[in-house]
C-alpha positions as CSV (number, residue, x, y, z in Angstrom):
1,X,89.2,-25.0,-116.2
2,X,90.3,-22.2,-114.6
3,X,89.8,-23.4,-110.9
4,X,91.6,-26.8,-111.8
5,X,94.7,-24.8,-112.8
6,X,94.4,-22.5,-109.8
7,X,94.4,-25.6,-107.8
8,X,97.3,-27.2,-109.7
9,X,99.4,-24.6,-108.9
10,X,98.5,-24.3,-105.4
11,X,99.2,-28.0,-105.0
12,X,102.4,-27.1,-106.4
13,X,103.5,-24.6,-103.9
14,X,102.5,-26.6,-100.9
15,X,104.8,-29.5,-102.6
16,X,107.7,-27.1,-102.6
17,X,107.4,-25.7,-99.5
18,X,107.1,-29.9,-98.4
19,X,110.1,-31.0,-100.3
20,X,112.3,-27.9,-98.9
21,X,111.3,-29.2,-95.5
22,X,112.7,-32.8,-96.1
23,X,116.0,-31.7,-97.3
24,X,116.3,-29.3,-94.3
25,X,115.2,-32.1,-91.8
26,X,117.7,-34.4,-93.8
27,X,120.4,-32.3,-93.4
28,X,119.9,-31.6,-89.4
29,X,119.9,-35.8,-89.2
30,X,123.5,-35.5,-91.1
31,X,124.5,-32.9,-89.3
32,X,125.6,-30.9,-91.8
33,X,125.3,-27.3,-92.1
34,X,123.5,-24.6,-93.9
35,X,126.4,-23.1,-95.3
36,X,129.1,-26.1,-96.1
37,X,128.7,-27.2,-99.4
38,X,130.0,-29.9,-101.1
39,X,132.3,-29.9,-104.1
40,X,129.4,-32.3,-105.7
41,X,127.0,-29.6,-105.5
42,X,129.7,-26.6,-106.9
43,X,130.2,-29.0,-110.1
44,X,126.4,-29.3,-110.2
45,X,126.2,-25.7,-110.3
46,X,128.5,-25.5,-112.8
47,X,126.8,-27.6,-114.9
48,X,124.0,-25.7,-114.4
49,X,125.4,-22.6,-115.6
50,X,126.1,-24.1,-119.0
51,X,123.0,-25.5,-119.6
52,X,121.4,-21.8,-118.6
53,X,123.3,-20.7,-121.3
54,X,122.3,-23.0,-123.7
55,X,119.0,-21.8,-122.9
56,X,119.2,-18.6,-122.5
57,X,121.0,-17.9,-126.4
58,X,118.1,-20.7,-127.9
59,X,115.6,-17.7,-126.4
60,X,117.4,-15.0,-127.3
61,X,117.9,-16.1,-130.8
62,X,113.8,-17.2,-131.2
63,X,112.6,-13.5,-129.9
64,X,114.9,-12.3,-132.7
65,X,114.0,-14.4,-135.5
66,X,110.3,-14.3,-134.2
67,X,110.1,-10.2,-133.7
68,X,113.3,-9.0,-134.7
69,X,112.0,-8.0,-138.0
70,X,108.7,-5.6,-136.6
71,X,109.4,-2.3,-138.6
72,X,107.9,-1.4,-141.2
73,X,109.9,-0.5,-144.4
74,X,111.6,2.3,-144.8
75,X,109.2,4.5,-146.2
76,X,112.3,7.6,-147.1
77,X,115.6,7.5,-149.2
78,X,118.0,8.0,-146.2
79,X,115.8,5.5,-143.9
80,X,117.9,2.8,-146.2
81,X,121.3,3.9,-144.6
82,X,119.3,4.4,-141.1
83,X,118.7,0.8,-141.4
84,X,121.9,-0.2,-142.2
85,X,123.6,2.0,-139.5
86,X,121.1,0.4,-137.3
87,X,121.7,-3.3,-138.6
88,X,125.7,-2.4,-138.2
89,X,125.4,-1.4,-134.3
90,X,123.0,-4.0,-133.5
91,X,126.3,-6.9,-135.5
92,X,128.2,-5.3,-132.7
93,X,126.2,-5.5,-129.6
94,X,125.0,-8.5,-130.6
95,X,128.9,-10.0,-130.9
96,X,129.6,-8.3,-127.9
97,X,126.6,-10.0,-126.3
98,X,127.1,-13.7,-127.0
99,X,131.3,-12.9,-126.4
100,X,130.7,-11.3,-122.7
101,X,127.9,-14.1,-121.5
102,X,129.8,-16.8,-123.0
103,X,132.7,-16.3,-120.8
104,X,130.7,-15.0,-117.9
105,X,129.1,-18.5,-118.3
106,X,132.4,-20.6,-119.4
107,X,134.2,-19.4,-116.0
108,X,131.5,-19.7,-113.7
109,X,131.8,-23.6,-114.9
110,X,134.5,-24.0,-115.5
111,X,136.5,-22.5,-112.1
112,X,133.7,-23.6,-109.8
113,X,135.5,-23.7,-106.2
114,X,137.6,-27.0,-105.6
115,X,139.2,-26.8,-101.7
116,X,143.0,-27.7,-103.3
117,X,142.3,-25.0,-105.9
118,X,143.7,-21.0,-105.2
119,X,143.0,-18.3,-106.7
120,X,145.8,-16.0,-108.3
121,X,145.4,-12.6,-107.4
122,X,147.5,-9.8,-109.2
123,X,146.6,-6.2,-109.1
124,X,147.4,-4.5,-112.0
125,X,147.9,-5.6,-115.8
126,X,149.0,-3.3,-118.5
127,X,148.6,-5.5,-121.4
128,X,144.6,-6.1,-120.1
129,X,144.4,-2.3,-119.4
130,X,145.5,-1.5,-123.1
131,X,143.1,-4.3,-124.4
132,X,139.7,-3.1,-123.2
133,X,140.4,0.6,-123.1
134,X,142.2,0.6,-127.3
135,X,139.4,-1.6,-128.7
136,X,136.3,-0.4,-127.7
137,X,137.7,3.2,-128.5
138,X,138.1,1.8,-131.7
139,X,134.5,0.1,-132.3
140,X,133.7,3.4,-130.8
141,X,135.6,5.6,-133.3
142,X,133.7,3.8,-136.1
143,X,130.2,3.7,-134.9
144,X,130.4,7.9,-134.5
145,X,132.1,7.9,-137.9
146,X,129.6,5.8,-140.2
147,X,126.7,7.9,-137.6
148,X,128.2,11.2,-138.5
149,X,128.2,10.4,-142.2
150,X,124.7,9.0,-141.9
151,X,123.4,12.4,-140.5
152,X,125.4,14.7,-142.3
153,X,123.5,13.1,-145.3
154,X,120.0,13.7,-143.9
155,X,121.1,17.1,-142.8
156,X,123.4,18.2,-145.8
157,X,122.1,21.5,-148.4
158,X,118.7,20.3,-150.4
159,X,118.9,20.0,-153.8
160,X,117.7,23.5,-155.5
161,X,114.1,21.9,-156.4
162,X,113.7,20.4,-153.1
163,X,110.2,21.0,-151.6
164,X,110.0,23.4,-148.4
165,X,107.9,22.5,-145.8
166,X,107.8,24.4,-142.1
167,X,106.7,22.1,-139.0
168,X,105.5,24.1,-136.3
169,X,104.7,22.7,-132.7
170,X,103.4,23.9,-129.7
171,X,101.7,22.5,-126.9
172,X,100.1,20.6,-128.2
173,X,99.6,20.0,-131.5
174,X,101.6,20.9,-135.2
175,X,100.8,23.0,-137.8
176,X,102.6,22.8,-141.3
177,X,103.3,25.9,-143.4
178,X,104.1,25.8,-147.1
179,X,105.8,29.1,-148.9
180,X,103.6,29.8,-151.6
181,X,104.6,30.2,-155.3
182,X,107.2,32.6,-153.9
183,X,109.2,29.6,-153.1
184,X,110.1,32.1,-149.4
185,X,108.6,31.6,-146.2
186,X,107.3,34.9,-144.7
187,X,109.1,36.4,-142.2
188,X,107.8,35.1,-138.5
189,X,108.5,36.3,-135.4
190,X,107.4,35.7,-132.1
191,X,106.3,39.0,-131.0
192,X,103.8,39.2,-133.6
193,X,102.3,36.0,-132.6
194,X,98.0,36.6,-131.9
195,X,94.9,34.4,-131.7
196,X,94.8,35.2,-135.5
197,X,98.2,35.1,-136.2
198,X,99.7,31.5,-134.2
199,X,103.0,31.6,-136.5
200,X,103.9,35.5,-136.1
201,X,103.9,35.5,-139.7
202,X,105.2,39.3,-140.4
203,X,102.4,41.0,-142.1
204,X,101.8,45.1,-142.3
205,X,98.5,44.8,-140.7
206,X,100.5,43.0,-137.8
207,X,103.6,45.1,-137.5
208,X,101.3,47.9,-137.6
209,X,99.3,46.8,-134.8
210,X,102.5,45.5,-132.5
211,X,104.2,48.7,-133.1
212,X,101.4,51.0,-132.0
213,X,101.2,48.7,-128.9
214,X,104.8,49.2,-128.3
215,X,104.7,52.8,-128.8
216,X,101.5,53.3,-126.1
217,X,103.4,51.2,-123.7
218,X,106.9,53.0,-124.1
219,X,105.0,56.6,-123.8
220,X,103.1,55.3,-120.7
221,X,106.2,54.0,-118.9
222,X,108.2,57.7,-120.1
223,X,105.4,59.7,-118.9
224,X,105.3,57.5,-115.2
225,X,109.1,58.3,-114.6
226,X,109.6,61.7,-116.1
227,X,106.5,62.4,-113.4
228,X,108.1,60.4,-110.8
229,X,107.8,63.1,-107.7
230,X,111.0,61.6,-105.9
231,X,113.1,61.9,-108.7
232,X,111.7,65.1,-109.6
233,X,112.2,66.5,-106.2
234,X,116.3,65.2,-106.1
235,X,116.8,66.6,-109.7
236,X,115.5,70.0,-108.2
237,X,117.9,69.9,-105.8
238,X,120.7,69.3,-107.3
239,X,120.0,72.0,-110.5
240,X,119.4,74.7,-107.8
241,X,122.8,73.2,-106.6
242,X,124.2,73.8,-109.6
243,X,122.5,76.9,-110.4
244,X,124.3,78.7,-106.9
245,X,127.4,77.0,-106.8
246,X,127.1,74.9,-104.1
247,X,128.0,71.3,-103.7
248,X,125.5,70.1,-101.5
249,X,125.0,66.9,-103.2
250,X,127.6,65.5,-104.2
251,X,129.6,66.7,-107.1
252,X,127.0,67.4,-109.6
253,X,127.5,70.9,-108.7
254,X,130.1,72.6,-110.4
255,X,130.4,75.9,-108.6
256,X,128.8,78.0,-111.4
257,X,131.1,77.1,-113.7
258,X,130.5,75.9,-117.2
259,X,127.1,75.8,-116.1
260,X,124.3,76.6,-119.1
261,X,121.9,79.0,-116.6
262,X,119.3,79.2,-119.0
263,X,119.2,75.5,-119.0
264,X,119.2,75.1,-115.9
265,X,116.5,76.9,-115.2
266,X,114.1,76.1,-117.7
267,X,114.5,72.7,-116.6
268,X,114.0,74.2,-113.2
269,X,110.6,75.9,-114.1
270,X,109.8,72.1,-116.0
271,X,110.1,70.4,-112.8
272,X,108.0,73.1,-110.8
273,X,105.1,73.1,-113.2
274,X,105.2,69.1,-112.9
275,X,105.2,68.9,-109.1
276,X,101.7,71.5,-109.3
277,X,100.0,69.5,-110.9
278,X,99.8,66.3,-108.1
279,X,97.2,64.5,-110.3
280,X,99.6,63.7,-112.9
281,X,102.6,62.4,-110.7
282,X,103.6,59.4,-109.4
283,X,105.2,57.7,-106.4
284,X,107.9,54.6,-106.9
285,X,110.0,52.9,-104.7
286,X,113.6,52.7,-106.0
287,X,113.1,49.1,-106.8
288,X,109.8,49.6,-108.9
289,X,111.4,52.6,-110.3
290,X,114.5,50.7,-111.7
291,X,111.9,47.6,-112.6
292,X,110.3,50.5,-115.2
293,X,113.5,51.5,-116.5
294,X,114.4,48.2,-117.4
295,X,110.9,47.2,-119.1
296,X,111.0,50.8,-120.9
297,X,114.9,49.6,-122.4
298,X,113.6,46.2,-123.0
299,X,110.5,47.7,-124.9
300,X,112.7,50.2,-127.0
301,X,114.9,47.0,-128.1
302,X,111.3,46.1,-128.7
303,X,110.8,48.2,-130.7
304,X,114.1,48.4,-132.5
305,X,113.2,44.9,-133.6
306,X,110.1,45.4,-135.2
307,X,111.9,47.9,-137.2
308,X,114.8,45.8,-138.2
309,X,112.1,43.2,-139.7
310,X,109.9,46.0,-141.1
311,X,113.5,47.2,-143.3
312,X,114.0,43.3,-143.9
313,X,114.0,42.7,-147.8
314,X,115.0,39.4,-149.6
315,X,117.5,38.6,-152.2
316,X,114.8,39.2,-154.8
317,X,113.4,42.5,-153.8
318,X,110.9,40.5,-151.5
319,X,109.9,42.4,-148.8
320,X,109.2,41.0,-145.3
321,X,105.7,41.0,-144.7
322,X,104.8,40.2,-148.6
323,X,106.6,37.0,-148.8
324,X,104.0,35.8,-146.0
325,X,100.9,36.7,-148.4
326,X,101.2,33.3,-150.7
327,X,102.2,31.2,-147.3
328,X,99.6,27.9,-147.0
329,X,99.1,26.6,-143.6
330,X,97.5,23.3,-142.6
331,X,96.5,21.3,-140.1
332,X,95.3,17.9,-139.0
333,X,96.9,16.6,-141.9
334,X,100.0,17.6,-144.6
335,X,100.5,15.9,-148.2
336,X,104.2,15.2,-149.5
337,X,105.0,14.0,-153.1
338,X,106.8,10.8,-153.7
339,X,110.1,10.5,-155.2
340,X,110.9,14.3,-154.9
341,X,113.0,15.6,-152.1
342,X,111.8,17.5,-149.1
343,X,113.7,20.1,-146.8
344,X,111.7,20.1,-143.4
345,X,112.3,23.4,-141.3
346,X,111.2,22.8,-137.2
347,X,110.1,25.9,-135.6
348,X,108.4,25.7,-131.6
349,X,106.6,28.3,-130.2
350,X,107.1,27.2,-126.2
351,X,108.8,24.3,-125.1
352,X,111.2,21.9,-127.0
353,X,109.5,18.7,-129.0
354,X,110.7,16.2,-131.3
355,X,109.1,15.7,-134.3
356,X,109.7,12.0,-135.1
357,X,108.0,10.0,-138.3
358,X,109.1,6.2,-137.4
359,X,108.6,4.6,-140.9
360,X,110.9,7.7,-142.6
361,X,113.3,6.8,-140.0
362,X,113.6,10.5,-139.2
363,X,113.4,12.7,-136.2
364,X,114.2,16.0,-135.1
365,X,114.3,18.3,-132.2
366,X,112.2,21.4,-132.4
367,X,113.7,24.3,-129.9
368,X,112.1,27.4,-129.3
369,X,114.5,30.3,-131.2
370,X,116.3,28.1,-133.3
371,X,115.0,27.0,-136.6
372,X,116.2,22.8,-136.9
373,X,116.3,21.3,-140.4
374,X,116.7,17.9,-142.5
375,X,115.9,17.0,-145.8
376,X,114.2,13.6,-147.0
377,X,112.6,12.1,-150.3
378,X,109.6,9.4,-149.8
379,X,109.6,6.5,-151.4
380,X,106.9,4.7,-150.9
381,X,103.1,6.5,-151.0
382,X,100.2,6.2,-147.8
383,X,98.3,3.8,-150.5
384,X,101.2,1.6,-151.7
385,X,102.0,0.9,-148.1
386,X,98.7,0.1,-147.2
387,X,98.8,-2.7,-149.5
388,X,102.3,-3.5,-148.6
389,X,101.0,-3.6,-144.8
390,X,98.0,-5.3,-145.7
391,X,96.1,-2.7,-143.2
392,X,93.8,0.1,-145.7
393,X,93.7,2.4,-142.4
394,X,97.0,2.4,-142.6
395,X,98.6,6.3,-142.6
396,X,101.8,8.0,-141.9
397,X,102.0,10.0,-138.5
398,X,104.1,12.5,-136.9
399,X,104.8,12.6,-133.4
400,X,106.0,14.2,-130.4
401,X,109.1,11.8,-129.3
402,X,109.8,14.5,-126.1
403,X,107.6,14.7,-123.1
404,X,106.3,18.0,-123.4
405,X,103.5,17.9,-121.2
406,X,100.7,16.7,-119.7
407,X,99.0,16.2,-123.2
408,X,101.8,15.5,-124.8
409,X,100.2,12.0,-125.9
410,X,97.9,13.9,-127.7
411,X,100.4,15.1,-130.5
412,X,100.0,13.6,-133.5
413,X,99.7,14.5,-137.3
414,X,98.5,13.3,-140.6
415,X,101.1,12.6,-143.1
416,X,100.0,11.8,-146.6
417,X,102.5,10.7,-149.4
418,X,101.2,10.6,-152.8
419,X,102.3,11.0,-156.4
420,X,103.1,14.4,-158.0
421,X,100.1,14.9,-159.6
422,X,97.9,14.2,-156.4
423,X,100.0,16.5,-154.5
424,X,99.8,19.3,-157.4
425,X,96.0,18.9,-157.2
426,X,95.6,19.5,-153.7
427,X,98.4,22.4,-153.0
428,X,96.1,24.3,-155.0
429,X,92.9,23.6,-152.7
430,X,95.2,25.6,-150.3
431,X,94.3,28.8,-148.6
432,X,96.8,31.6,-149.2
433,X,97.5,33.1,-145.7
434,X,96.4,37.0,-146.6
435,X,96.0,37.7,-150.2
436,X,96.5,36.1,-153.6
437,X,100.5,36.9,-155.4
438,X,98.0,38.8,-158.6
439,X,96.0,40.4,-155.3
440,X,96.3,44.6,-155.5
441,X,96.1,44.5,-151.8
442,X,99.8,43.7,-150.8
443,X,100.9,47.0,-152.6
444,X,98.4,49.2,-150.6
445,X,99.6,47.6,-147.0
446,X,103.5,47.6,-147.9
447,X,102.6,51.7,-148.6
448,X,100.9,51.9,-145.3
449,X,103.3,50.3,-143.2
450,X,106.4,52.3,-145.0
451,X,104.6,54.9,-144.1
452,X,104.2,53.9,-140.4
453,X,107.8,53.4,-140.4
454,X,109.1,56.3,-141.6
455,X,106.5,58.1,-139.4
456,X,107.8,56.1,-136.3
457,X,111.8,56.2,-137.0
458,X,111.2,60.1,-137.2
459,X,109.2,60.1,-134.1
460,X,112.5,58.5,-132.4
C-alpha cells in the first residue's frame, strides 16, 4: 500500500513538471512572454483570492470548534475570571482577524489590475491617521483595565483564615514549606543556607554556627592587614615623621604640634615588635590589599546582618529562630484543601522561575531576593477531576514556565487537592522542621544564642 502511494505521488510530480512544460512551449508558439499577463488571468486571480478565503475561514472555524475547547476546567476560584479575560481578548482578536483578512481578501479581488484603471495616490490622511491610532488605543485601554482588575484580584490581601503556603525553587526542583501551628513562617535567610538547612530557615543552632564562621573569617582578614609589612613599614615612617616634626611625607606630620607623643610612640614600639617577628607578617600588593579590605567591610555588614535577624521579634513576642521550630517542609508532593483560600509566597534560591499550575489558571515569577505572592481557593479536588477527566492518573502539577536551565524540564511537583478533613489528616503526618511548639528545647537554644549575642555585640 505503501509503495503504490509512493508511486502515485511520484507519477504526480513527473505530470506537473509535464504540464508546466506544455504551457511554456505553448506560450513561446504565441509568442507571448513570461511576464505579460492578461487581464483574464488577473480576474482569475481574483477569483481565486475569494474562494481562498472562503476556505481558509471554513478551516479556521473547524480547528476551533474541533480543539478550541482543550483545557481542562478551571480547577481555582479566580481561574473563572482568567477564563473570561481570556474568552474576552480572544472575541477581539478573533473580530480583528476575520475584519483585517476579509478586506485584505475583498481588495485583492476586487481592484485586480485593469490597463484603463489608475491608482490614486495621496500621502497623508488625518482622518485615517486618527482612526487606527484612537481605536486600538481604546480596545487597548480596556483589555489592561479588565487585566489589571483580574490580577489585582488574585494578588489582593488573603482573607485572615487563608492557608499559607511557601513555594521554594531552585535548580531544579521545589520544595513547599508550611508555618506550623504558629501560623508564621520562620525567619530565612540566605546566608544560613547549608546541606542541612536548603531554606536558611533562622535557627540558634544555625546563627550560632554562621556567626562563629564570620567572626574566624573577619579576625583572619584583621590579623593579615594589621601584619601587612608594607603598610607597617609606611605607618613607621610617617609616626617618626610626626614624632620629629618633619614633613617628609606629606602632611601627616604636624610639626610636633598637637601631637599625643606617648601615642605615638607606643604605636611606634607596636609596629617594631610586629616587623621582628617575620613569621607572622605578610606581603600584599596594593590591589590584593584593597581586595581584603573590602571582603573584611563586606563581612562586618555580614555580620551586622546576622545580628539584625538574631534581635528580630514578631508582633506576638515570636522570636526569630523559634517561629521556624513548627515549620513543615515537603517535597515531591504538597496537599491543599478545597474550598478554603490559599495565599502562596514564591521564594528562589538562584536563578528566577515561574511557578505555573495550568488548570488553576495561575502563575507566578519566583526572583531570587524578593518574596512574589497570590492567593487562590480550589474548587475542584485531584479525585473529582479524575472522574471529570475520565483519566484516574490524573494529578495536578506545578511547573517551571521559565527556562532555567539545562534541567529545567525536569521541574515538576505533585499537587494534591482534597477535602478539609483529608488535608487535616495528613498536615499532621508532617515533620516539624526542629522541635515540637510543647518541646523544652527551643527555650534552651534561644538562651544560648542570646547569649552568643550579647557575647558577640560586646566583643564589637
Amino acid at each position: 500500500m505503501k509503495l503504490l502511494i509512493l508511486l502515485v505521488v511520484v507519477i504526480g510530480l513527473v505530470a506537473i513538471v509535464q504540464l508546466a512544460k506544455v504551457y511554456q512551449l505553448t506560450s513561446s508558439l504565441r509568442a507571448r512572454r513570461e511576464e505579460d499577463i492578461s487581464e483574464a488571468d488577473n480576474r482569475l486571480n481574483g477569483g481565486l483570492f475569494l474562494a481562498f478565503m472562503v476556505l481558509f475561514y471554513a478551516s479556521v472555524i473547524w480547528l476551533v470548534v474541533r480543539y478550541g475547547d482543550y483545557a481542562l476546567p478551571s480547577a481555582s476560584l479566580h481561574g473563572e475570571a482568567v477564563d473570561t479575560l481570556m474568552g474576552f481578548n480572544l472575541a477581539i482578536i478573533f473580530a480583528v482577524f476575520f475584519l483585517v483578512n476579509t478586506l485584505l481578501f475583498w481588495f485583492s479581488a476586487k481592484y485586480y489590475y485593469r490597463p484603463e484603471r489608475k491608482a490614486r495616490f495621496f500621502a497623508h490622511d488625518n482622518r485615517l491617521e486618527l482612526v487606527w491610532t484612537v481605536i486600538p488605543s481604546i480596545v487597548l485601554a480596556v483589555i489592561i483595565a479588565y487585566g489589571l482588575s483580574t490580577w489585582n484580584q488574585m494578588t489582593g490581601a488573603p482573607a485572615e483564615d487563608a492557608l499559607r503556603v511557601e513555594i521554594y525553587s531552585k535548580q531544579f526542583d521545589w520544595t513547599a514549606r508550611y508555618p506550623g501551628n504558629d501560623g508564621e513562617f520562620g525567619l530565612s535567610n540566605y546566608n544560613l543556607i547549608t546541606p542541612t538547612n536548603p531554606l536558611g530557615i533562622v535557627t540558634a543552632e544555625g546563627l550560632e554556627a554562621s556567626m562563629s564562621e564570620v567572626e574566624k573569617s573577619i579576625a583572619k582578614l584583621e590579623k593579615e592587614l594589621k601584619h601587612e609589612r608594607g603598610h607597617l613599614l609606611k605607618e613607621q615612617l610617617e609616626l617618626e615623621a610626626m614624632l620629629h616634626g618633619g614633613d617628609h611625607h606629606g602632611d601627616h606630620a604636624d610639626h610636633g604640634h598637637g601631637v599625643d607623643h606617648a601615642a605615638v610612640e607606643a604605636r611606634l614600639h607596636e609596629i617594631e615588635t610586629l616587623l621582628e617577628d617575620e613569621s607572622s607578617l605578610t606581603i600584599l600588593t596594593e590591589a590584593a590589599y584593597e581586595a581584603k579590605e573590602d571582603k573584611l567591610n563586606r563581612l562586618k555588614r555580614h555580620r551586622q546582618r546576622l545580628l539584625e535577624i538574631s534581635e528580630f521579634n514578631y508582633d506576638g513576642g515570636l522570636s526569630a529562630w523559634a517561629a521556624g521550630n513548627d515549620d513543615q517542609i515537603v517535597k515531591g508532593e504538597f496537599h491543599l484543601p478545597v474550598g478554603r483560600e490559599v495565599e502562596m509566597v514564591f521564594r528562589s534560591r538562584d536563578v528566577i522561575h515561574s511557578a505555573y499550575m495550568p488548570q488553576f489558571r495561575a502563575q507566578m515569577n519566583t526572583v531570587p531576593g524578593v518574596p512574589t505572592r497570590f492567593k487562590m481557593t480550589p474548587t475542584i479536588t485531584t479525585d473529582s477531576m479524575r472522574y471529570i477527566t475520565g483519566d484516574e492518573n490524573f494529578d495536578y502539577v506545578l511547573l517551571c514556565n521559565k527556562v532555567c536551565g539545562a534541567a529545567h524540564f525536569n521541574m515538576e511537583m505533585k499537587i494534591v487537592v482534597e477535602t478539609q478533613e483529608e488535608y487535616d489528616a495528613w498536615i499532621k503526618e508532617q515533620k516539624e522542621y526542629l522541635v515540637k511548639e510543647e518541646s523544652e528545647e527551643a527555650p534552651a537554644e534561644t538562651a544560648d544564642l542570646e547569649g552568643t549575642t550579647d557575647k558577640t555585640t560586646a566583643s564589637l
